[in-house]
N, C-alpha and C positions, 0 to 999 in steps of 0.2 A: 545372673552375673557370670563371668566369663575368665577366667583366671589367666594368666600368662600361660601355663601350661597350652591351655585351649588354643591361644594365639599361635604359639610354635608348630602346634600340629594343623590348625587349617592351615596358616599362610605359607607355611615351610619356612621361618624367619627364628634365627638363632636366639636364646635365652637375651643377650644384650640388645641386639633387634628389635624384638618385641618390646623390651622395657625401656628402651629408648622411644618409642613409638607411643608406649602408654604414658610416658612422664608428657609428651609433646602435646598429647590427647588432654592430659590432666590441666597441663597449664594452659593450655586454650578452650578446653571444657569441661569444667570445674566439675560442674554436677556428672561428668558419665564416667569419672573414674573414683573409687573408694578404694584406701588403705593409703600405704606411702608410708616412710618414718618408722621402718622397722616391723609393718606390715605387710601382706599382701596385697598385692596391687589387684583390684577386680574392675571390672567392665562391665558397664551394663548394654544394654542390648543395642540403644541408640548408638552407646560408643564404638560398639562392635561394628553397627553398619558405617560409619565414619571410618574407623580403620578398615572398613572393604572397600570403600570408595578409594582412601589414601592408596589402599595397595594396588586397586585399577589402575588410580593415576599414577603410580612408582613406576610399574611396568611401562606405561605406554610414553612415559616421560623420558624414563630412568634416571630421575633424580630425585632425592627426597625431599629437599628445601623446595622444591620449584613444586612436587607435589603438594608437600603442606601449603602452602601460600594461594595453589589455586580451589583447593578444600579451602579455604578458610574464604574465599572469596566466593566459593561455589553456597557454602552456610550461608555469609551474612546474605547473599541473593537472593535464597530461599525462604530466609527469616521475614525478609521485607515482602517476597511474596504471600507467606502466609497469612502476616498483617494483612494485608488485603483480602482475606478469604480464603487463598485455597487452601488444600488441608495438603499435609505430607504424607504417606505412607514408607513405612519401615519395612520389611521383610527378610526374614534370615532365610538363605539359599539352604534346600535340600542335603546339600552337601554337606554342611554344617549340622544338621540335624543326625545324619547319620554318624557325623563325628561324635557326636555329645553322647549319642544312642549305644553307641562302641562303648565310651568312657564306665559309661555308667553300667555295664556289665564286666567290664576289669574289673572294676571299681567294688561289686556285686561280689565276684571271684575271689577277691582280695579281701573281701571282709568273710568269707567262707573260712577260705584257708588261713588267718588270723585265729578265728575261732578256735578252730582245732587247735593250731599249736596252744591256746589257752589252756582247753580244755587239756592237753595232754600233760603239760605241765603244772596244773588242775590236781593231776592223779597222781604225778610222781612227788609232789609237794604234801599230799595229807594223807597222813596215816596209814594204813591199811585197817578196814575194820577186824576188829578181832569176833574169833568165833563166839559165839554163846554156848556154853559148856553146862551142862548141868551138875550141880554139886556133888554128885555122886562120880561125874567122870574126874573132875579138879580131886575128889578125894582119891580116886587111883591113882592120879599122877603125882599126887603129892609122895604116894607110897613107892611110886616108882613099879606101880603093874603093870 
């Protein structure tokens, strides 16, 4: 699954961009988007490559209505081909892999350095152990020796 986040860093498309893009995805492909309604929005992989196709076509169009419209006519083509037999193949580009690859060591980094501040606030929050004294020193101290 592929978060908005993800979307903004491969396509280079702004926070409202991408979720304008996802809600478009959602309403015309119900199954490849989950969340919505005070969740987050995720993508699954098929929708990912649907939104790679869209962004081919934005570029070479440079529109987005004329883009979506000819995805959607590019799908249903494909769907009626499949019927018949052939199979589709998906594949996510290299470049996307190395993105996910990056994330997931921030991501690695930033669960490290969380820790620590835990733990360090860990230490300044409980007690300090006290020493063990043997009764003989506690009775000097009490005397004041």
């Amino acid at each position: 699954m592929h978060s908005l986040k993800d979307l903004q860093d491969y396509f280079g498309w702004s926070y409202v961009q991408a979720r304008k893009r996802v809600i478009w995805l959602k309403d015309n492909f119900s199954s490849e988007v989950k969340g919505g309604q005070n969740r987050k929005y995720q993508v699954t992989d098929n929708g990912f490559a649907y939104l790679e196709r869209l962004h081919q076509l934005e570029q070479s169009n440079g529109d987005l209505k004329a883009a979506q419209s000819q995805l959607l006519e590019e799908v249903k083509s494909t769907e009626e081909e499949s019927v018949k037999g052939k199979a589709k193949s998906d594949k996510i580009s290299p470049k996307y892999v190395d993105l996910l690859e990056k994330r997931v060591k921030e991501l690695k980094e930033d669960k490290a350095r969380l820790q620590e501040k835990v733990d360090s606030l860990e230490n300044r929050l409980l007690p300090p152990e006290r020493e063990q004294k043997s009764p003989f020193q506690r009775f000097w101290e009490w005397f004041g020796l």
